[in-house]
C-alpha positions, 0 to 999 in steps of 0.5 A: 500500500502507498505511504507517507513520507513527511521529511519533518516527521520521519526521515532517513540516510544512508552512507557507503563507507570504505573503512581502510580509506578512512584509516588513511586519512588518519594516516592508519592502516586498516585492520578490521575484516569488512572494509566496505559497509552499507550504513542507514540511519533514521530518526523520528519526531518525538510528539509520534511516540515510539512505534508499536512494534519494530521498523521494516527496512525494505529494498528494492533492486536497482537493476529494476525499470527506473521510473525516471522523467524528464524534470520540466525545471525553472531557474532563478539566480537570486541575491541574497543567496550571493547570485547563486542559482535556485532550480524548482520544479512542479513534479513533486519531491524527488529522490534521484535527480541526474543533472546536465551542467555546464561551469566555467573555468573554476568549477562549482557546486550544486546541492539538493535541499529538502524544505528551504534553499538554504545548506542547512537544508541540503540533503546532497551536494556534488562539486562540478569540473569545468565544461559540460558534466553529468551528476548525480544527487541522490536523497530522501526528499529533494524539493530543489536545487542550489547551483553556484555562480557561474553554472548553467542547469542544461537538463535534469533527468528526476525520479519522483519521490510518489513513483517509488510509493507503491506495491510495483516500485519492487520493493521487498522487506529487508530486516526489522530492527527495533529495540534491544528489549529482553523478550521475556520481561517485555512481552505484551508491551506493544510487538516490541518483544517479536523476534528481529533481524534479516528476514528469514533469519529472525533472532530475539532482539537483543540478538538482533542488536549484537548483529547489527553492531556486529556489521556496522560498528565503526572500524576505525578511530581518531587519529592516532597522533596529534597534529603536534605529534603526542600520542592519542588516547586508544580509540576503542569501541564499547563491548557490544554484550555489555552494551547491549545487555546491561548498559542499554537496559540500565540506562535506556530500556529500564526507564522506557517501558513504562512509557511505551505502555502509554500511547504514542501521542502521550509517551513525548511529555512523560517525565520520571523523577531521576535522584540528583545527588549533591555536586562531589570534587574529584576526590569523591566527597560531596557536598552536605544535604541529601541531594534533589528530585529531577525530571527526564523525559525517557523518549527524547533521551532515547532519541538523541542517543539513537541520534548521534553515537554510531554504536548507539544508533544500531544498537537502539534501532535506529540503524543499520549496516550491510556488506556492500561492493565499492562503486566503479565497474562492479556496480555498473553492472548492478549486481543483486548480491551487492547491497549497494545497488539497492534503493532502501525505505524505512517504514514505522507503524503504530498498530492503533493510531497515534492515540492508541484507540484507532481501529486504522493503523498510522503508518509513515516512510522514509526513502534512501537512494542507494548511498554515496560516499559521505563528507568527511566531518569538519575539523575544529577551527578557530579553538580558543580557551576561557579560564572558568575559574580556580578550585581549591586544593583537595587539601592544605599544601596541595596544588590549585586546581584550575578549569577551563572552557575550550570553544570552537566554531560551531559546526554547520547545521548541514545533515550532510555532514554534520558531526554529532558529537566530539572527543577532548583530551589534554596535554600538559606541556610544562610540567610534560606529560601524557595525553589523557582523555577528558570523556567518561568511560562507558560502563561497557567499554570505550568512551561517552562522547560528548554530544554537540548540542545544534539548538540555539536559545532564543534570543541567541547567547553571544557566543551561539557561534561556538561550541565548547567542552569543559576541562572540569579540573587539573591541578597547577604545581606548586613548585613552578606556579603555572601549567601550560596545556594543549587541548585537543578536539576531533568531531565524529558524525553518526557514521563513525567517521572521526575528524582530525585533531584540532588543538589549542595551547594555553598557559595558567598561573595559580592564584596570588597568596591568599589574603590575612583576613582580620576579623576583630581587632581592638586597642586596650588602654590600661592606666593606672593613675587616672592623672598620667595620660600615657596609659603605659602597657595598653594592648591590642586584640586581633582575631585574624583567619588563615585558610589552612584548607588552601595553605599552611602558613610559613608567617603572618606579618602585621604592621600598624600605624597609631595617629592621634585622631580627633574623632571616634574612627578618623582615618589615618593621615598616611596610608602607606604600609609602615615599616613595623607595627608601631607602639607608640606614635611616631615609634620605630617599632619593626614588624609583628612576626608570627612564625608558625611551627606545625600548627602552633604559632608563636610570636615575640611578646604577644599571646596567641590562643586558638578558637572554634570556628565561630570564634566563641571558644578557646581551642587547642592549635590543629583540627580543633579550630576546624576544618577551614579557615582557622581562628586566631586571638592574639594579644600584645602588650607593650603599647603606651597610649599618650592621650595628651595628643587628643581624646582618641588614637587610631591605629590602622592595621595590615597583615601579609602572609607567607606559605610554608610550601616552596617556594614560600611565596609572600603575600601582599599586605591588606588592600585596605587597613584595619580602622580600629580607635580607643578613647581615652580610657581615664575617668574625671579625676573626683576627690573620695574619701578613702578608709584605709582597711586594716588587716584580716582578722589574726588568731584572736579576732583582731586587725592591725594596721600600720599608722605612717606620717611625715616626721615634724620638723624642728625640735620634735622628740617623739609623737603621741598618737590620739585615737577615737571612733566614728560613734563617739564623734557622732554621739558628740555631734548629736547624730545617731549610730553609723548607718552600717548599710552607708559606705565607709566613703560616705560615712568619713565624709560626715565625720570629717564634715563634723571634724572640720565644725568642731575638732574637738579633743575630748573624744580622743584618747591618747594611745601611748604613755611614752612619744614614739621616737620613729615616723610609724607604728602599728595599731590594732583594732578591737576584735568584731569591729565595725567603726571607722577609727580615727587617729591624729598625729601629735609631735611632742619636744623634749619637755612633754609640749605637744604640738597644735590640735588640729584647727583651721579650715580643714582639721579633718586633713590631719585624721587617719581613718582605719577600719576593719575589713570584711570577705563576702563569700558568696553561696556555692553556685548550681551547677549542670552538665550534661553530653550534647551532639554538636551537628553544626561542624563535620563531622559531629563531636560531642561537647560539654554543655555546662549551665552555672546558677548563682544562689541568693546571697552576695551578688556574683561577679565571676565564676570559675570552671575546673575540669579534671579527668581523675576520679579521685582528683575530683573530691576536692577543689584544691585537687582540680588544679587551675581553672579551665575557665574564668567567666565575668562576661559574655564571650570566648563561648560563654554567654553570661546572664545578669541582673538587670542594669547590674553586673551581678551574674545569675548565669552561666551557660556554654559548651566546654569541649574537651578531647573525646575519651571514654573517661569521665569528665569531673566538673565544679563550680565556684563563685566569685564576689568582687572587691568594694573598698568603700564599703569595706568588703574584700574579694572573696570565693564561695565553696565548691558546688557539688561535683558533676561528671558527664563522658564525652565520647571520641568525634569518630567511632572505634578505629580499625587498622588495617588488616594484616595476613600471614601463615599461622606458622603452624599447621597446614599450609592454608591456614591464616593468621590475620592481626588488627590493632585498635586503641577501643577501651578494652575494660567496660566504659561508663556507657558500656562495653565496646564489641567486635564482631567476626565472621568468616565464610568460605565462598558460597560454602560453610562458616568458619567464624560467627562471633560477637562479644565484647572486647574484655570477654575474648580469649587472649589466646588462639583457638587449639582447634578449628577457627578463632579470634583472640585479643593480647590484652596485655600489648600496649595501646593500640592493642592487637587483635588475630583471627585464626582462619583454618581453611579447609582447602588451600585452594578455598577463598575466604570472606571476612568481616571485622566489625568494632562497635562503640557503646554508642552503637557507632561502627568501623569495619574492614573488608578482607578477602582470602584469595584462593591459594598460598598467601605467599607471593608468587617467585617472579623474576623480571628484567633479566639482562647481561652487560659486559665490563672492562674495568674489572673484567667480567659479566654482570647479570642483573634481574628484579624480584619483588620476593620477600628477603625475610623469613616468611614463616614457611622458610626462605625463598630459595636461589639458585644461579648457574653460569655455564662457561665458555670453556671447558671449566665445570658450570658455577652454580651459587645457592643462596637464600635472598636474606643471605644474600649481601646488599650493594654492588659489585666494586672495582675489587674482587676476592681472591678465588671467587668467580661468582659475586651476588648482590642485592640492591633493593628489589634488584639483583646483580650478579658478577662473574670473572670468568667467560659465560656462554648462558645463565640460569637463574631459579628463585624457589619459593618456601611452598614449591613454587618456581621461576626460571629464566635463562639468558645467552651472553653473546 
């Protein structure tokens, strides 16, 4: 029956390819078993959905009547197609037209479109010689031709596209090709299941595909070498079985079959959810979250592999490939064995309609003259390299990573010979070394090949004109800094056929010295008297970061400038670097160096501490701080403040680093400064009374204090001293009692005010009997007072005359106040704690979360923490050595709760983080009151609070070393000791007992080992019979861990599992696998090779062997060598174990009577002999029988 052909729909090639002249252009040779080949390939729009059952390829025999026309034509020469000629006609399309022309001198070209006049839309193109010709185009649909300047269309002979449309155009069913599906799982999915392949020789489809790919996988490759000489990858074709039966189904038919059970109209727009895994570096390790959803529409991923890998194309059911003769005299004579004389059609139906409910079944045609050669693929052109961007080195001190985009120009969008898709590779030219190949391996063999990409966004991107590939990464060395490259890029279009080599050279430099970043930085001034304004051995603060996930530092440098500013954050007058790091204005001062050792820095006069990586803890140096960038807090001193300048100093601060790895390059300093300004920190001078406070409390209760004055001038002999209290001046002066809740400053301020109204003598008494002869003494106040005593001064002469009582304006300047003092100790504070998982860092680590509660009483003004790993250390506070913390404020990763507008503490709360142990951790708490001198209070400290313990478990779980093997040393040779080592706590921890668990089973075969038992429950001893694992308890941590493999054969392959567990339920395990066999290695000996010497005069046979040279358990591995001489001397023959054997080489010396020498060197040998040889032998014998010989003539 008639069908329709719709171009846009439904449309086919074909291609008659000689394979060994392929290889020729690729300066190859041919070496396949089928030099010529007959290709056809189709394609389908996707909105029709898959055919219900396989394609039909028909052929119909050349040789036949041709149903060929005389083409009633017309012309029109046309300026926007660069006076190029346009040939139509009314007759309909055609699919072969034989064509008279007539060019001038230089020739030209005619092509055939389909659709549109345009080259994208050629479907055959033939070059015309100068004068009259007569050519031959040949395609699907031919609506007309393009002919260029200067050629004159004389005749066209055509055959119509309809007249090759019907039961006597001779055409006759070929082969069904369709999809590789496996019969069994897809019977009653449409007819996709029927049997495929030429007809009268139907095979299952999977079978069918192996066929096809069989007759038409493309022979030859790439070219061998690039155009500037460096070896190609291997070019080399998938493993059809693999493809076929596992790749195809994996990737392709596993997602399509529930779309073909869909109808055909529906299948286009179905889309399957597919896991999108988070983006991973090319060391494996992915981003943190747990990936996404996305859509993929199954059929048009299977169109567009079906649409451009050659391989794919056939295996799918979008091609196929026949033996076929070369043109030439062969086919003139249109010979019916030759494929190549056949015109071809290609039909899908869908049994039910495009809707799946149609009685009418839709059918469709695709035609494809007997092919021609096709166009080679276009080579590269106009390559260019844009750096994408630079990748961090996978760890500190490796090299940088770069990548890189490779463009070239997008290939003409012509179906003649439009590529499909590229190979890329790279050559690193500095540092030399291989090419290596930028595409993924396919899962069956070969390589996936990227597709070129012929849709353009609408409006087009700038670069629409180029193509490109992306080298996802390769690394910079650190040691020269750069990396010269050479790309290269080949094109293969749906034949096979492969393009030359393109390439593009490039050059990239690492990136500069990463930047010091400051994140805080803070000037303290600290004064002593509020009069001085330097305030002498102020301090700076900087908390600066380093990424150590880049480089480790060889230094951080800071220089600074201070200036005297007349504002809150004036910048500096000068922003250039200064030489050092200033600490005064105007000073001379060098640099700040910060020299690291290991993870540890260090830097003259300054404190460095290390922080967690929100800057909220104190950490040790190392991993502690994180897995990036590192936190520094450093603090140095030395710095005087003159605020005489101004009410403000400015400093601005830069930094500048320098890597540890060679070449150790040194940074630049911060592109901008660090502002940072401190106010003058000295209160307004404000005259107080002050109470001097006497000592605590002797034995009995009583304080003293030491009375000083400035000796009398003049004939003074002695002093008497006059004492009163603060009640008896009160009660003189009328007033009540002290107010005890006043402060001593305002409760001397009322005395002295009564004092300066009426110094009267009478409530004073005179303290001694006899003058003091010196200018101070000491007084002692009554036991449990709490009044100010007051004291006066009085200077007597040699006849008992005292000096003035004290008058005047201000008598109350010559009172000596002393009181008592008083400790405040605050209540034992509560204190909580308790184990918490801090999932904010990877990995997790547990931590300390520790909550401090002031109780009523005196107010809290700091609180310390004490932390001790010792049970027995944690009964008293004295035993808990210094504080691990000392808390006044919110910072460092504490936050502190007050009182309200009070600095009085009601909280604590933080993490502590001490190393993960299985240990208890003991904690307590003491609380803090500050000094008041105005009220007579001293600093005091409260009582412990009670003890708290938590565990805080290691960050990973139990480590497993490696598992080691040996023979047992006993026993038959196929037993097998394997050892471990782990540092888990043997004994039961506070949370529990650590286990290990053991099995070991002989290959689908029986169970050797089943055990689970804690650590402190194993045997510490092997097993008298059968299989076991055992522990040396008594080996010092890491301790050693054996299983006994007994195996019941030699030849058994063994499994085993090795599991720790944690009493956090956390696990490490190892995987080993006993191959079948004697564990030993094999005796191999390679290289063998002899040299002649002059100087001492002799042969040297020099051989490798990577055979153990100790012990193994089972005895030595043996050698022997033989040298047979060129005389009639006896053969020397030398047997040695290799552990025998002395190390070095030959010298210029040789031993008396010794005319054979052996030595090793590593895993080579040498040996060294005097005398002619004709042959060697060597034999190395291994302890189970085992052999290697090889001999070697001297010549």
């Amino acid at each position: 029956m008639p069908y329709m052909f719709n171009n846009a729909l439904f449309k086919a090639e074909g291609a008659f390819l000689d394979w060994a002249v392929i290889a020729r252009k690729n300066k190859d040779r041919y070496a396949g078993n089928s030099r010529y080949t007959l290709q056809l390939r189709w394609m389908l729009s996707s909105k029709l959905g898959m055919p219900t059952e396989p394609f039909t390829v028909w052929r119909r025999f050349r040789g036949l009547q041709h149903p060929s026309t005389q083409v009633d034509f017309r012309t029109e020469t046309t300026i926007w197609l660069f006076n190029h000629t346009i040939v139509t006609w009314n007759e309909g399309p055609m699919v072969e037209l034989s064509v008279d022309v007539t060019a001038p001198a230089n020739g030209g070209t005619v092509y055939a479109y389909s659709g549109s006049p345009v080259m994208s839309c050629a479907v055959a193109i033939h070059e015309v010689a100068a004068g009259n010709s007569t050519i031959i185009l040949k395609g699907s649909h031919i609506d007309g031709l393009v002919a260029s300047e200067g050629l004159q269309i004389t005749a066209i002979q055509g055959i119509a596209q309809e007249k090759l449309n019907g039961e006597d155009a001779g055409w006759k069913p070929y082969e069904l090709v369709g999809l590789p599906v496996p019969q069994h799982e897809w019977n009653g999915i449409g007819n996709h299941a029927i049997d495929q392949g030429m007809i009268g020789a139907l095979v299952p489809p999977q079978d069918a595909a192996l066929q096809r790919l069989e007759r038409g996988a493309p022979q030859v490759g790439w070219a061998k070498t690039l155009p500037t000489g460096e070896p190609a990858p291997v070019w080399s074709l998938p493993k059809f079985p693999e493809l076929v039966l596992k790749e195809i189904r994996r990737d392709v038919l596993d997602s399509m079959k529930p779309v073909l059970q869909n109808p055909p109209d529906r299948q286009n727009g179905i889309l399957m959810d597919v896991h999108l895994p988070p983006p991973q570096n090319s060391s494996g390790k992915q981003m943190s979250g747990a990936g996404k959803t996305t859509k993929v529409a199954p059929l048009p991923a299977l169109l567009i592999a079906g649409g451009s890998d050659p391989c794919l194309a056939l295996a799918l059911g979008f091609g196929t490939a026949y033996p076929a003769e070369p043109s030439g005299s062969v086919r003139d004579r249109l010979d019916p064995g030759n494929s190549l004389h056949y015109d071809y059609m290609i039909t899908a139906r869908w049994e039910m309609g495009l809707d799946g409910q149609s009685a009418v079944p839709y059918e469709i045609a695709a035609l494809v003259p007997s092919p021609d050669y096709p166009l080679d693929p276009p080579v590269p052109a106009n390559l260019k390299t844009d750096l994408m961007g630079f990748l961090r080195p996978l760890a500190s001190d490796n090299d940088w990573r770069s990548s890189v985009k490779v463009s070239w120009d997008r290939p003409a969008d012509m179906e003649l010979f439009r590529p499909r898709t590229f190979a890329f590779v790279r050559k690193s030219l500095v540092p030399d070394e291989p090419v290596i190949p930028l595409m993924n391996e396919r899962m069956s063999g070969g390589y996936r090949h990227p597709i070129i990409n012929y849709a353009v966004a609408d409006p087009p991107p700038p670069d629409w004109m180029q193509v490109a590939g992306v080298d996802r990464e390769w690394q910079i060395p650190s040691a020269t800094g750069s990396r010269s490259l050479r790309h290269g890029i080949c094109q293969q279009d749906i034949w096979g056929q492969w393009s030359g080599w393109g390439t593009v050279d490039s050059s990239v430099m690492q990136p500069e010295v990463d930047d010091v970043r400051i994140v805080t930085a803070a000037l303290q001034a600290h004064y002593v008297d509020a009069a001085d304004p330097i305030c002498k051995n102020s301090s700076l603060t900087i908390e600066f970061l380093w990424d150590w996930r880049i480089r480790r530092p060889e230094k951080i440098v800071f220089a600074g400038r201070l200036y005297a500013a007349a504002h809150h954050g004036d910048p500096p007058p000068d922003w250039s670097v200064p030489l050092g790091l200033q600490r005064t204005i105007g000073g001379a001062d060098g640099p700040l160096d910060i020299h690291f050792i290991g993870d540890a820095p260090s830097a003259a006069g300054a404190a460095i501490v290390g922080l967690s990586e929100d800057g909220e803890q104190i950490v040790g140096f190392g991993p502690q701080q994180g897995d990036g960038a590192r936190r520094y807090r450093l603090v140095l001193s030395n710095f005087d403040l003159n605020f005489s300048l101004g009410g403000h100093i400015g400093l601005a601060l830069w930094a500048m680093g320098q890597e540890r790895i060679a070449p150790k390059r040194l940074g630049s300093w911060s592109k901008d400064p660090s502002i940072i300004t401190v106010s003058d920190p000295r209160p307004p001078i404000v005259e107080i009374p002050v109470v001097t406070l006497a000592s605590l409390p002797d034995a009995a209760g009583e304080c003293h204090a030491r009375l000083s004055w400035t000796a009398a001038s003049g004939n003074a002999a002695g002093y008497y001293i006059y004492e009163s209290t603060e009640t008896k001046l009160l009660v003189a002066n009328g007033r009540s009692e002290p107010d005890q809740a006043a402060t001593l400053s305002d409760r001397l301020a009322e005395i002295q005010q009564l004092f300066d109204a009426n110094p009267s003598r009478q409530e004073f008494t005179r303290r001694n009997d006899r003058p003091i002869m010196a200018t101070s003494t000491d007084v002692t106040l009554p036991k449990g007072s709490t009044a100010i005593h007051l004291f006066v001064i009085i200077a007597v002469n040699a006849g008992q005359v005292e000096s003035e009582w004290p008058s005047g304006a201000e008598p109350h300047k010559q009172l000596t106040a002393i009181a008592a003092p008083r400790i405040m100790k605050p209540a034992p504070p509560m204190l909580e704690v308790q184990p918490v998982l801090d999932d904010n860092v990877d990995p997790p680590v547990y931590r300390a979360e520790i909550k401090v509660i002031s109780r009523p009483g005196p107010r809290v003004r700091k609180v310390e923490l004490f932390r001790v790993r010792v049970d027995d250390a944690a009964r008293e506070l004295g035993t808990m050595g210094p504080a691990i913390a000392s808390i006044a404020d919110t910072g460092g990763g504490w936050t502190v709760t007050k009182e309200e507008d009070s600095p009085n503490i009601e909280n604590v709360t933080g993490k502590d983080s001490p190393a993960g142990s299985w240990k208890r951790v003991w904690y307590r708490a003491a609380a803090w009151c500050d000094a008041d001198p105005q009220r007579g209070y001293l600093q005091g400290r409260s009582l412990a609070s009670e003890a708290a313990w938590i565990v805080v478990p290691p960050q990973n779980p139990p480590d497993l070393s490696a598992v080691s093997s040996a023979w047992s040393g006993e026993g038959a040779s196929g037993d097998v000791i394997l050892k471990w080592t782990s540092s888990a706590p043997i004994h039961k921890t506070p949370l529990g007992h650590h286990t290990l668990q053991v099995q070991a089973n002989v290959r689908k075969g029986a169970s050797l080992i089943d055990i689970m038992s804690p650590l402190a429950a194993l045997p510490d001893s092997k097993p008298l019979a059968g299989s076991g694992v055992w522990a040396d308890q008594a080996s010092p941590n890491p301790y050693a861990y054996f299983a006994l493999i007994r195996r019941p054969s030699e030849t058994d392959a063994v499994d085993v599992r090795i599991q720790m567990t944690d009493p956090l339920g956390r696990m490490s395990e190892r995987l080993v696998q006993i191959a079948p066999g004697s564990i030993l290695p094999p005796p191999l000996i390679t290289g063998l090779k002899v040299t002649k010497r002059i100087l001492p005069p002799g042969i040297v046979l020099e051989w490798k062997s990577n055979a153990p040279t100790d012990d193994t358990g089972f005895g030595p591995y043996m050698l022997s060598l033989t040298a047979i001489p060129a005389t009639l001397l006896r053969p020397i023959k030398v047997t040695k174990r290799l552990s025998d054997i002395p190390t070095g080489r030959p010298g210029l010396i040789i031993g008396r009577g010794t005319s054979m020498q052996l030595f090793r060197n590593g895993n080579t040998y040498t040996a060294f002999c005097s005398v002619p040889v004709k042959q060697f032998s060597v034999v190395l014998t291994s302890p189970d029988g085992r052999t290697d010989q090889k001999t070697i003539e001297v010549r």
